[in-house]
C-alpha positions in Angstrom: 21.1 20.4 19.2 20.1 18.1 16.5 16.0 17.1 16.1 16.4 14.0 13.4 19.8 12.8 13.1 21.5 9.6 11.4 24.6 9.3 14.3 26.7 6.1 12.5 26.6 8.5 9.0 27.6 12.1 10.7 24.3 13.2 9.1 21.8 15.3 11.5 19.0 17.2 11.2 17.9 20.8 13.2 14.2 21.3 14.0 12.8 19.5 11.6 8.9 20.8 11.2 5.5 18.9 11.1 3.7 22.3 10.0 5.1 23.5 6.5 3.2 26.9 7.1 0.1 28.3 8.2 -2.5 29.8 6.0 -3.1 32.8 7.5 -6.9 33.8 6.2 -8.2 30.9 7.6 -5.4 29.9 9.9 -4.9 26.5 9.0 -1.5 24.5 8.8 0.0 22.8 6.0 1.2 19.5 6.9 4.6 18.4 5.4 3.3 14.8 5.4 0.2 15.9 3.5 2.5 18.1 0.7 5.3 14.8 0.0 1.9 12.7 -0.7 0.8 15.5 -2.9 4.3 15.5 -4.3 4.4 12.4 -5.2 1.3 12.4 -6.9 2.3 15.2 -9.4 5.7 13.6 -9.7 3.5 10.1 -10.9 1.1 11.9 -12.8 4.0 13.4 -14.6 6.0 10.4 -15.0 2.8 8.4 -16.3 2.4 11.2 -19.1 5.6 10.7 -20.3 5.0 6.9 -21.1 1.4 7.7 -22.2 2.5 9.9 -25.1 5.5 8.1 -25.5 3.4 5.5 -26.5 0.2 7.2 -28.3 -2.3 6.9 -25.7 -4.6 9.4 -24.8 -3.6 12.1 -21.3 -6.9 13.1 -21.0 -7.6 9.3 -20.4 -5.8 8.9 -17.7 -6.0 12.4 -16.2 -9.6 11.1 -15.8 -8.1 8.0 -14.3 -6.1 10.4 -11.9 -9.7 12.5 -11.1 -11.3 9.0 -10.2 -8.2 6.9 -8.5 -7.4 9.7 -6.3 -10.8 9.5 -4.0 -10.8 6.0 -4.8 -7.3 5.2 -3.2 -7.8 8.0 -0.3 -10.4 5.9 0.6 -8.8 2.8 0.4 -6.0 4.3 2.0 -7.7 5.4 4.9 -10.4 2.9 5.5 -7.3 -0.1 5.7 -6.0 2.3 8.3 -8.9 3.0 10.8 -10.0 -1.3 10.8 -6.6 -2.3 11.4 -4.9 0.3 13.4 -4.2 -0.6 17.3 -7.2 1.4 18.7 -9.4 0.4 15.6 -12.8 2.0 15.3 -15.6 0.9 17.1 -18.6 2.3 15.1 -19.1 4.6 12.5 -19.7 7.7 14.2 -16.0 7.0 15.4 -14.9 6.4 11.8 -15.8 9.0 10.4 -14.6 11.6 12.6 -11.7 10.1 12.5 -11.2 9.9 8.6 -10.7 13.4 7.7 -7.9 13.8 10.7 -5.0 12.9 7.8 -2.7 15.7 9.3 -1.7 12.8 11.9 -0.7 10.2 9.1 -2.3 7.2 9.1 -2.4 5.8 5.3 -2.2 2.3 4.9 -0.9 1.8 1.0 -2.5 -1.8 0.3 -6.1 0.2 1.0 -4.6 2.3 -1.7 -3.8 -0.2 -4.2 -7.2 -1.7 -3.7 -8.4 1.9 -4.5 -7.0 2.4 -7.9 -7.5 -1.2 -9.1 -10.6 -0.6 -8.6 -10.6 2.7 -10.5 -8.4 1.6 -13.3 -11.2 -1.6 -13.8 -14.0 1.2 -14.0 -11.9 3.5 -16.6 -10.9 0.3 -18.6 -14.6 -0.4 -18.7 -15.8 3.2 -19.3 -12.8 3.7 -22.2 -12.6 0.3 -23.7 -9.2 0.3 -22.8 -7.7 -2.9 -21.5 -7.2 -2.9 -18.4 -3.3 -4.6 -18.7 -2.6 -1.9 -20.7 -4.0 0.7 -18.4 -2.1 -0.9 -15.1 1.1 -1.4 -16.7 1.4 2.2 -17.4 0.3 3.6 -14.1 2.3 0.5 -11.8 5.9 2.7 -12.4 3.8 6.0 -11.6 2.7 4.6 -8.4 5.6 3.2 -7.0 7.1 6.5 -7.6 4.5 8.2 -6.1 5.0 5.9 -2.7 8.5 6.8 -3.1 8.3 10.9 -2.4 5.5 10.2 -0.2 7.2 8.1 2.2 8.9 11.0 3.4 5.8 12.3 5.2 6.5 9.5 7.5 10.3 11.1 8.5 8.1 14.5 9.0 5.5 13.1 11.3 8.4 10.8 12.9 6.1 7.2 12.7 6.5 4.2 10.2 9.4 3.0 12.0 11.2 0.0 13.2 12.8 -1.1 16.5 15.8 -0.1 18.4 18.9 -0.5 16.0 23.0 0.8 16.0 23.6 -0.3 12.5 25.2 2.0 9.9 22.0 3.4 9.2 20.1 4.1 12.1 18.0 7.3 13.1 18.3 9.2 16.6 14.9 10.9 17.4 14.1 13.6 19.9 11.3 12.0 21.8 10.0 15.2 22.4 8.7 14.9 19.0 7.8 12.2 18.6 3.5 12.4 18.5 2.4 10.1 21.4 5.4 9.5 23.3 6.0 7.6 25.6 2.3 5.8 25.0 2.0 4.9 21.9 2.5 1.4 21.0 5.3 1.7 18.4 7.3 2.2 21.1 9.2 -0.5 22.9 11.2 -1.3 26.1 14.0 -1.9 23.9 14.0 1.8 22.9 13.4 3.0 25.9 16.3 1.1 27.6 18.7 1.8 24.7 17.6 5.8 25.0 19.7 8.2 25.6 19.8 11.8 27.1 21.6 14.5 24.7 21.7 17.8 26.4 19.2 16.8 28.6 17.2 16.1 25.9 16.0 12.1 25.5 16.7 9.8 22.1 15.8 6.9 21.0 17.3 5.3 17.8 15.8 3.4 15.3 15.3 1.5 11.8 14.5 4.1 9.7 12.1 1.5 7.9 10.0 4.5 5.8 13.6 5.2 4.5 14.3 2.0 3.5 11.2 1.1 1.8 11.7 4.2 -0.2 15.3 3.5 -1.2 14.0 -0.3 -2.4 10.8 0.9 -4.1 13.2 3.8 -6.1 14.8 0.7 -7.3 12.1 -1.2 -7.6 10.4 1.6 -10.2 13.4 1.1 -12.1 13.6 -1.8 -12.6 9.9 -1.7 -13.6 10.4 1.4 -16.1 13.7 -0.5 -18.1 11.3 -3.6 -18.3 8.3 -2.0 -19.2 9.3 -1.6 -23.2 10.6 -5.7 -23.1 7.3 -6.9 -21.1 6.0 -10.6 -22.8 2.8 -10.1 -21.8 0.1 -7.8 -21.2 0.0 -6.9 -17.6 3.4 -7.9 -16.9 4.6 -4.7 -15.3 1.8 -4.4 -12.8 2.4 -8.0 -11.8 5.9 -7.6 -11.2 5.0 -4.4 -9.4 3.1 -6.5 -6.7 5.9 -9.0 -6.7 8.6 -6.7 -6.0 6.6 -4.9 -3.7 4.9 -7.3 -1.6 8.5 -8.4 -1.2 10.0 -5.4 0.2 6.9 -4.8 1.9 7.3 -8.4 3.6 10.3 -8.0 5.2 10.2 -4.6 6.2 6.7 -5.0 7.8 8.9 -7.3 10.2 11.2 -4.5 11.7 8.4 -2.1 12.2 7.0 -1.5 15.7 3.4 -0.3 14.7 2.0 -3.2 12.8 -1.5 -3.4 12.1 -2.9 -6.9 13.6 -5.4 -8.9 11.0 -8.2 -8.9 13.6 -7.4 -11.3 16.4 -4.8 -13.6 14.3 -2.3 -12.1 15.8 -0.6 -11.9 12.1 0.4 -8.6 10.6 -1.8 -8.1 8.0 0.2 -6.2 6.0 2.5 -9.0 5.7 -0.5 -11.2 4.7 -1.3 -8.9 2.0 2.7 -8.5 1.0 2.9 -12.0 1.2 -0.6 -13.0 -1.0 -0.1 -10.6 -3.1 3.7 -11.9 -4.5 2.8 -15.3 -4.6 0.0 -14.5 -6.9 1.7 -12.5 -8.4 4.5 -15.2 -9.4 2.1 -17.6 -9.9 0.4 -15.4 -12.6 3.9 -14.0 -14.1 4.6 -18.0 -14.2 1.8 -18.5 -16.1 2.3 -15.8 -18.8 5.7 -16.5 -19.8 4.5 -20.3 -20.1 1.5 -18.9 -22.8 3.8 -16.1 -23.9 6.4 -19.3 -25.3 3.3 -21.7 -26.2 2.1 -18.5 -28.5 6.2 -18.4 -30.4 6.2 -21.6 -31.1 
């Protein structure tokens, strides 16, 4: 009996674990979700240091970026979650003993972007660096980062989409999935598509975590062959939040747990995805047309 299983590609998955292991002095578990976000941020730092000397800045500058942006971001990650999640907070008691539960997911990545601007304005200040220069060699790093860490989401079984039978679809044991049958990410569309395997009820679904991750691989790719051809100075982050807010966009529309904008009754994820790529544009737009007045 398979636990996570992709039917339409053969490929399935047996008893796939939310606990990575247990620390036994203090008997604490180690999360898988929590490990692929640490993953990802070695795997970022990493990739970031190979530009940096690459290009004869300074590691320790942006190893003190990576000291600041991290509790910057995991704030930002995490305060974006707890205003806009379904149940919301209601004061601050609430929030706060609610902020440090991370074992149960719940990091919303524009929070996180918010975060590190913030921290790479502070570090260009603090190291008279600009701050183009500083963003367009962390905006690669990042997406890579939200690359490896989307796979906490297939750990914790959340971020995905509605009921689906296309080629790649996943088939969950609802067993394990945290919440069932209660939680609002799950429909009446999934429920009336499940199905009982060995007595054992599935629902199947977009697999939207996966496919942000597959676009945002892509995505860093594109970003990392540009980088070295860039026009202008902050041309790689810009084109970060283009592509992004892009993908984000329209795969925001297939998931099942959006995060309302108050009482709009819009997705305010796609608000962000959606501001932040037309700004974006607007501002790429605008540096090509000074990058060609400045040739001529």
């Amino acid at each position: 009996m398979y636990d996570i299983g992709f039917p339409n590609l053969g490929i399935y998955f047996e008893n796939v674990p939310r606990v990575m292991f247990t620390i036994p002095v203090v008997d604490r578990p180690v999360y898988w979700y929590g490990f692929m976000v640490v993953a990802g941020i070695i795997a970022a730092y990493f990739l970031g240091v190979w530009w940096i000397k690459k290009t004869g800045q300074k590691v320790e500058d942006y190893t003190d970026l990576l000291l600041l942006g991290l509790p910057l971001a995991l704030i930002g990650l995490r305060t974006h979650f707890l205003i806009f999640m379904h149940d919301g907070v209601t004061n601050l008691q609430t929030f706060f003993a609610t902020f440090f539960r991370f074992a149960d997911g719940g990091l919303a990545i524009y929070g996180g972007i918010i975060g590190s601007i913030i921290a790479v304005v502070i570090i260009s200040k603090w190291k008279k660096i600009p701050f183009t220069t500083i963003a367009d060699t962390a905006a690669p790093s990042f997406v890579l980062g939200q690359v490896i860490g989307r796979f906490g989401n297939f750990f914790n079984r959340e971020a995905f989409g509605g009921y689906t039978d296309s080629l790649f679809a996943m088939s969950m044991n609802t067993e394990n999935i945290p919440g069932f049958p209660h939680g609002s990410h799950i429909t009446e569309e999934m429920l009336a598509n499940s199905a009982l395997i060995d007595g054992h009820q599935f629902i199947q679904v977009h697999p939207t975590f996966l496919y942000e991750a597959f676009f945002n691989l892509i995505l860093m790719f594109a970003l990392l062959i540009y980088r070295p051809r860039k026009k202008f100075g902050g041309e790689i982050v810009l084109f970060y939040l283009l592509g992004y807010g892009v993908i984000r966009f329209i795969i925001e529309s297939l998931r099942t747990d959006q995060m309302m904008l108050f009482n709009t009754g819009l997705p305010v994820n796609q608000v962000l995805a959606a501001s932040f790529a037309v700004v974006s544009a607007a501002l790429i737009i605008m540096g090509h047309i000074n990058h060609r007045r400045t040739k001529r």
